[in-house]
LOMARDO-859543 format. One record per residue (C-alpha): x, y, z. Coordinates in steps of 0.02 Angstrom, whole numbers. Layout:
N
@c1: X c2: Y c3: Z
...
This chain:
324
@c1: 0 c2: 0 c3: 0
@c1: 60 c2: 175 c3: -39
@c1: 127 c2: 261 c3: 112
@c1: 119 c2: 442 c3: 158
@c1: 276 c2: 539 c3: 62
@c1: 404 c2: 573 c3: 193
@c1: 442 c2: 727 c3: 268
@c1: 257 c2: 761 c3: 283
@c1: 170 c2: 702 c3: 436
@c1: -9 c2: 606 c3: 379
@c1: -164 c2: 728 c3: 335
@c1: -40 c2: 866 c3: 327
@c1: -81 c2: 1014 c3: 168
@c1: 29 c2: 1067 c3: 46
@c1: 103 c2: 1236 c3: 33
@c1: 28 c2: 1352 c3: -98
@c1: 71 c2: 1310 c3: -256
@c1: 165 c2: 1148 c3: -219
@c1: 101 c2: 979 c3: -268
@c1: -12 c2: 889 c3: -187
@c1: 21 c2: 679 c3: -205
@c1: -108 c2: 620 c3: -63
@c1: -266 c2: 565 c3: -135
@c1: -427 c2: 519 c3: 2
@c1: -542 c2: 396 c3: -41
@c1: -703 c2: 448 c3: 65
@c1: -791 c2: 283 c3: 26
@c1: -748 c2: 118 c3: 35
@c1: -777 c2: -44 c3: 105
@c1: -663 c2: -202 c3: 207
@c1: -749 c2: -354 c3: 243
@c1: -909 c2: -444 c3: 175
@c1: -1027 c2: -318 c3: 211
@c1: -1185 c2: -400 c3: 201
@c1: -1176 c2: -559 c3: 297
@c1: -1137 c2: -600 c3: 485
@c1: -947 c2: -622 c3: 520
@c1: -904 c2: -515 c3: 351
@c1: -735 c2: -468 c3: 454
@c1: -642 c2: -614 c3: 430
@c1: -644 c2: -588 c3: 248
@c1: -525 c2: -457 c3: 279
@c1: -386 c2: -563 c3: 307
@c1: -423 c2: -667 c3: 161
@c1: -285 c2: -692 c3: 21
@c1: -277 c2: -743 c3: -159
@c1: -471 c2: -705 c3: -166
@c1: -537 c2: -657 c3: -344
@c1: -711 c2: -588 c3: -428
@c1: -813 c2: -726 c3: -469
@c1: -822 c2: -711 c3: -667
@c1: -1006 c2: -652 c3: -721
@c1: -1093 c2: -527 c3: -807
@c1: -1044 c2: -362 c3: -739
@c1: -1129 c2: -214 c3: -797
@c1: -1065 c2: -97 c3: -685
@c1: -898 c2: -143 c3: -771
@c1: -997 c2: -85 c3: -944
@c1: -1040 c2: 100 c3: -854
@c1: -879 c2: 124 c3: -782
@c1: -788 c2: 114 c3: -957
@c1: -894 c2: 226 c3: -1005
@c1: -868 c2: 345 c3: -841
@c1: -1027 c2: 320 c3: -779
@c1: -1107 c2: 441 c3: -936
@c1: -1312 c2: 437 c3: -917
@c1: -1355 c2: 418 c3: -1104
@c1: -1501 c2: 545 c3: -1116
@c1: -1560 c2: 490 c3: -932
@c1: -1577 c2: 300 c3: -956
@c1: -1460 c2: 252 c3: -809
@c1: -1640 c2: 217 c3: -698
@c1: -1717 c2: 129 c3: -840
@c1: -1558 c2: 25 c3: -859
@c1: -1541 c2: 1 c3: -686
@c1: -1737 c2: -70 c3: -675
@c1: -1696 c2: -185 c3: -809
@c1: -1555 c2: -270 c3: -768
@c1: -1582 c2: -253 c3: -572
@c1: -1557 c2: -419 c3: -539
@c1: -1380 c2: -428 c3: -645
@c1: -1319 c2: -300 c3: -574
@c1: -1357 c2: -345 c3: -400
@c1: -1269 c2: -519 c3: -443
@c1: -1115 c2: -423 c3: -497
@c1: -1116 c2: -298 c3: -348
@c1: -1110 c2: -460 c3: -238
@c1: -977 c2: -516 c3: -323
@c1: -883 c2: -381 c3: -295
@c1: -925 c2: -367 c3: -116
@c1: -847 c2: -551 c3: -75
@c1: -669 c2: -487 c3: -140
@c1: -651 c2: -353 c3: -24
@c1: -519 c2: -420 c3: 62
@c1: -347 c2: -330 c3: 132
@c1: -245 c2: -374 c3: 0
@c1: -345 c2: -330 c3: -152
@c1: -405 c2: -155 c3: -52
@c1: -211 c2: -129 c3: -33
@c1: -157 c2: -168 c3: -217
@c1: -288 c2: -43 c3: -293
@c1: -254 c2: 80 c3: -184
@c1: -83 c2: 58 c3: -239
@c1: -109 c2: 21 c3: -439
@c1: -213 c2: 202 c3: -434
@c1: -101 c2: 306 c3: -300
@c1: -232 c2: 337 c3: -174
@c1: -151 c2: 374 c3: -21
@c1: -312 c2: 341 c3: 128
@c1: -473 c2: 265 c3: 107
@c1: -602 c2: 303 c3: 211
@c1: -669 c2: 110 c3: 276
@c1: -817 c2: 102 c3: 315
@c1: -918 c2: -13 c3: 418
@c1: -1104 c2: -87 c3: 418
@c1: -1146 c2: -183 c3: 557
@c1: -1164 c2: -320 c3: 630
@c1: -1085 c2: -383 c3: 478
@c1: -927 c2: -276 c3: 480
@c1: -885 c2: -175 c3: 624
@c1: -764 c2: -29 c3: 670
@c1: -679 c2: -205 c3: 795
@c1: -652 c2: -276 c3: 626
@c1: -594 c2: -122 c3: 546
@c1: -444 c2: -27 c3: 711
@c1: -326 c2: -182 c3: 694
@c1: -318 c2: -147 c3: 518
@c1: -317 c2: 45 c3: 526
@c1: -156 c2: 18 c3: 678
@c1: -66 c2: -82 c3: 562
@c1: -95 c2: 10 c3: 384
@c1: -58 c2: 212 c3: 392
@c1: -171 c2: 227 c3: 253
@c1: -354 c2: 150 c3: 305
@c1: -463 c2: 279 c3: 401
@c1: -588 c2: 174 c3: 512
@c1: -769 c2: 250 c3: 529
@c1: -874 c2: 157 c3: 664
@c1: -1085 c2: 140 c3: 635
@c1: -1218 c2: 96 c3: 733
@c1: -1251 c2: -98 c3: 802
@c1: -1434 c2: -94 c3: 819
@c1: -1413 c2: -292 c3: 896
@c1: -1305 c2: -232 c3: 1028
@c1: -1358 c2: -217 c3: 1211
@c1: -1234 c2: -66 c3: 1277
@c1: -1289 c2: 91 c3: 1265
@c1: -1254 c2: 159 c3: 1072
@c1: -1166 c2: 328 c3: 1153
@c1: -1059 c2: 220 c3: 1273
@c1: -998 c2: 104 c3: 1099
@c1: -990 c2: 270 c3: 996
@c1: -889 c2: 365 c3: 1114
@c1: -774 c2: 212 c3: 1129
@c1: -748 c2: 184 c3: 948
@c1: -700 c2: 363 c3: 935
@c1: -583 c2: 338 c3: 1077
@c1: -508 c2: 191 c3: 989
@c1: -468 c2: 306 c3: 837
@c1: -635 c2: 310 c3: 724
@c1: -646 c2: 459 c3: 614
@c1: -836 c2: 474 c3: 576
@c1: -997 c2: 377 c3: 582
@c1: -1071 c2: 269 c3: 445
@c1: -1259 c2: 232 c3: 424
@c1: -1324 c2: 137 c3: 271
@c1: -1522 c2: 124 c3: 307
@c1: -1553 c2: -30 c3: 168
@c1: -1406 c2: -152 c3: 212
@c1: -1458 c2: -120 c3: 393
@c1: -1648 c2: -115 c3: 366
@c1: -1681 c2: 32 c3: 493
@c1: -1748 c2: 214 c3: 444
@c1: -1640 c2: 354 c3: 459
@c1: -1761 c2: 428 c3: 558
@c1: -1797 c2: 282 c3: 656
@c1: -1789 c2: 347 c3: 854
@c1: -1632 c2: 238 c3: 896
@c1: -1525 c2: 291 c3: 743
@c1: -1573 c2: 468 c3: 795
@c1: -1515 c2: 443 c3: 954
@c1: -1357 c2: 378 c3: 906
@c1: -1325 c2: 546 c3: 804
@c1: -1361 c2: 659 c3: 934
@c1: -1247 c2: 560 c3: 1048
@c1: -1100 c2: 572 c3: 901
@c1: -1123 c2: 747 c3: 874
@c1: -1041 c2: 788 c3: 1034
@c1: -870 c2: 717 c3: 926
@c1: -884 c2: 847 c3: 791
@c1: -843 c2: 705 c3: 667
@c1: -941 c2: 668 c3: 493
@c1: -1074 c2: 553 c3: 483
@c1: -1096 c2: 461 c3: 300
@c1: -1263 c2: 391 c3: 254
@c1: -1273 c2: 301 c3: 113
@c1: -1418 c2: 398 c3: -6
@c1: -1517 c2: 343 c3: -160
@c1: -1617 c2: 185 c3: -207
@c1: -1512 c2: 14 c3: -207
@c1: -1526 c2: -168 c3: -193
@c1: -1419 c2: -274 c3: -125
@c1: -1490 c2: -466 c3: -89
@c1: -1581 c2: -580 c3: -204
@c1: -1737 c2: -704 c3: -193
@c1: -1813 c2: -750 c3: -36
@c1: -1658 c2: -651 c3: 74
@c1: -1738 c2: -481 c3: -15
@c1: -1819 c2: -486 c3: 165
@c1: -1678 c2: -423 c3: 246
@c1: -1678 c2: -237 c3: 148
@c1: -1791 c2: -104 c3: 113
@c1: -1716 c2: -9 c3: -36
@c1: -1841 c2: 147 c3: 4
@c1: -1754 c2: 177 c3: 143
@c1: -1636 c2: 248 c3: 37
@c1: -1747 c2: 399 c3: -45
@c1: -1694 c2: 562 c3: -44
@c1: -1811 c2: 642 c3: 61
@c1: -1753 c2: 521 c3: 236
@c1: -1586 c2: 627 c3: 215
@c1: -1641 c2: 798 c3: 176
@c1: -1741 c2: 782 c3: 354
@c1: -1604 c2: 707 c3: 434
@c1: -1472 c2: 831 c3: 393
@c1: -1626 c2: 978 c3: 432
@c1: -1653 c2: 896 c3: 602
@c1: -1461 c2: 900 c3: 648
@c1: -1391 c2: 1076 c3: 559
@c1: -1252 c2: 1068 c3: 693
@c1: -1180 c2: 911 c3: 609
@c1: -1083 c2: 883 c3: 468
@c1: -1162 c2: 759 c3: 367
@c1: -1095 c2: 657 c3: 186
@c1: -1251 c2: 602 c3: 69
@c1: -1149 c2: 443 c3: -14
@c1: -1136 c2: 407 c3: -200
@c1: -1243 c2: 589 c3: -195
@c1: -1396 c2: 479 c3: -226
@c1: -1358 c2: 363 c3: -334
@c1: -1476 c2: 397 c3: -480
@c1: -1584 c2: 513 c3: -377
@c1: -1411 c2: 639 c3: -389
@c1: -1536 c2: 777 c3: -442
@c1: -1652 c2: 791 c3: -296
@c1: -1505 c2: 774 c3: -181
@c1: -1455 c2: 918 c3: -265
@c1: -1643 c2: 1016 c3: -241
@c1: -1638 c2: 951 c3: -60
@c1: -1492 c2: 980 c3: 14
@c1: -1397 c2: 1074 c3: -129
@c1: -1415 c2: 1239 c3: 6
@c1: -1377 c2: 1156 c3: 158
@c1: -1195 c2: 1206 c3: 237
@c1: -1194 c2: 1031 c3: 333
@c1: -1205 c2: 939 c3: 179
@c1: -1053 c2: 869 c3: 78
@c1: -1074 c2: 733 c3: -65
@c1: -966 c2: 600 c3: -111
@c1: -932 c2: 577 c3: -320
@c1: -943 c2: 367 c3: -321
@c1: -1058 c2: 325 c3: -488
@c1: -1073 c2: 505 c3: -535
@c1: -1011 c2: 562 c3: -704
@c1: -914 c2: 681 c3: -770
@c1: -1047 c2: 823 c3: -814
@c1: -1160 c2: 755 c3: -634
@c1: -995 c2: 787 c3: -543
@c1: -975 c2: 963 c3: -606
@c1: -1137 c2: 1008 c3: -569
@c1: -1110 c2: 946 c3: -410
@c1: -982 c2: 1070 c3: -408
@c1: -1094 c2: 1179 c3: -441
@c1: -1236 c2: 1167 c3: -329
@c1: -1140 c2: 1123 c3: -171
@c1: -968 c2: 1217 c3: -210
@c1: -792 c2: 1151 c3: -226
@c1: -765 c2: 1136 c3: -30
@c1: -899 c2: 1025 c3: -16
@c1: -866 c2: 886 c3: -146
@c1: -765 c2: 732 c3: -101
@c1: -685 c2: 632 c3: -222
@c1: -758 c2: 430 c3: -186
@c1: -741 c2: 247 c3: -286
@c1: -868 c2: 153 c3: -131
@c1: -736 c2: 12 c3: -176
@c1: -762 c2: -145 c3: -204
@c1: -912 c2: -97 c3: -272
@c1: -844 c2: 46 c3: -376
@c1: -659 c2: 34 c3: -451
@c1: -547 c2: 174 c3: -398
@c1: -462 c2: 187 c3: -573
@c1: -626 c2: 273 c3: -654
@c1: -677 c2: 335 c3: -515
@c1: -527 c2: 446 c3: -512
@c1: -524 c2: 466 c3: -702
@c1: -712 c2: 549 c3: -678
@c1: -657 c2: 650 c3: -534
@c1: -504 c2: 732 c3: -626
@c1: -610 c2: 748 c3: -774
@c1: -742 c2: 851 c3: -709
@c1: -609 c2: 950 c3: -640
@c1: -553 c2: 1010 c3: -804
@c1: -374 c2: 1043 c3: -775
@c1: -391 c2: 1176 c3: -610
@c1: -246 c2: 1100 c3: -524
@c1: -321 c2: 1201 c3: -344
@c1: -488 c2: 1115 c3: -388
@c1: -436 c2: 942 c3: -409
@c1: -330 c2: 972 c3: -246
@c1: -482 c2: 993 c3: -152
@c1: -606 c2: 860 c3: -209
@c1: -450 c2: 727 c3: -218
@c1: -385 c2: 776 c3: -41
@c1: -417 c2: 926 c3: 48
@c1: -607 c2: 947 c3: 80
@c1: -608 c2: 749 c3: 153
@c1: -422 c2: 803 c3: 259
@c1: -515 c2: 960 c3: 336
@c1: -692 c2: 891 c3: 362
@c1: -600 c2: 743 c3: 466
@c1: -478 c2: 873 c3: 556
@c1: -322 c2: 769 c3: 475
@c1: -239 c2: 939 c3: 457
């Protein structure tokens, strides 16, 4: 894994006008993160993608371009291919293949993020104390009998840099009392919390059960982030292919930052746009996104502003985490 360039100390900026190498991914994933005991994938080696149809490989060679707004109707079609290939992907997120692509694509830290009980921030520290460049998040363990402040306050303790929530995979509201709880306990940390936002699926057939994919509209966020101005919050993947009323919702909100994973060029500019260039955070949501495109959309939308791609690529995620 890349290390951070010496004679720097880690999260530390750049002077003005010198160049930045330190990329943050704001979104990724360790660990099987949608079955029970996903941590000791981690450790896993020589572990490879199960060949099948992938279509999110099709979109990403393409940069994730919406073709005259068919990316829903696409998405609708092949829904149950593409959730097939997004499991596949999921069950190769192990250590060594996070390492070699953050490697193969020079990102410096990733952002991990958790989604428990399947993988939790206790599956995430050892690997975050051993590898400089893997930020731990820790999220909310609705099985657990502790109070959620007492584990929160702990995790943070234990060096967590945010809170992740992801209201589908876990099958709870983001307004749902004890998730709001767990916020308002958090905010006392004046760290980011990431929810994942937009529509997804993520099991097949009879387990189908264990989501609810609506939980993951727009509109849970937008009152989320209005009930808790005081915290900083990160809509994930910006919405997924509901990117445009994240943008009506929230696009005037100052606690608001969005992350670019399956956003294309022209969506990430106008991301740019709406929310302004401090609040844009470059993102891959590895394994489920590659980092090479991802990175190859990010730069792109920056259009050769070498201060602009500084920021989304590294400094919005280094200051909204307080790595400087």
């Amino acid at each position: 894994m890349a290390a951070p360039p010496r004679g720097r100390r880690r999260g530390a900026f750049a002077r003005e006008g010198e160049r930045v190498d330190e990329i943050i991914d704001a979104h990724s994933h360790l660990g099987d993160i949608l079955y029970h005991g996903g941590g000791e994938l981690i450790g896993q080696t020589g572990v490879k993608m199960e060949p099948i149809f992938d279509p999110a490989a099709i979109s990403e060679r393409t940069l994730h371009r919406d073709f005259l707004g068919s990316g829903r109707l696409i998405y609708s079609l092949l829904e149950k291919w593409i959730t097939r290939a997004e499991r596949a992907r999921n069950f190769t997120a192990t250590l060594e293949n996070f390492s070699n692509s953050m490697e193969e694509t020079g990102v410096t830290y990733s952002i991990c993020l958790p989604v428990p009980p399947h993988v939790t921030f206790a599956d995430l520290q050892p690997v975050a104390d051993e590898v400089p460049g893997v930020i731990p998040f820790t999220g909310v363990d609705y099985n657990r009998d502790r109070k959620l402040g007492i584990a929160l306050e702990a995790d943070v303790k234990a060096g967590a840099r945010g809170l992740k929530l992801h209201p589908i995979i876990q099958n709870v509201p983001l307004m749902g009392e004890r998730t709001r709880a767990a916020i308002d306990a958090f905010s006392v940390h004046c760290l980011p919390v990431l929810f994942h936002c937009g529509v997804s699926s993520y099991y097949l057939g009879i387990e189908k059960v264990k989501e609810n994919p609506s939980y993951g509209e727009i509109h849970y966020g937008a009152e989320l982030v209005r009930e808790f101005p005081e915290v900083s919050f990160i809509a994930g993947h910006s919405g997924l292919f509901e990117v445009r009323d994240v943008i009506k919702m929230m696009g005037g909100r100052s606690n608001v930052w969005v992350d670019t994973s399956f956003q294309s060029v022209a969506m990430v500019r106008e991301l740019i746009g709406a929310f302004g260039p401090e609040r844009v955070l470059f993102a891959s949501d590895w394994p489920y996104g590659k980092r090479a495109p991802a990175l190859a959309i990010a730069r792109a939308a920056c259009d050769g502003d070498a201060g602009l791609e500084r920021r989304v690529l590294f400094e919005n995620a280094a200051e909204l985490l307080g790595l400087s």
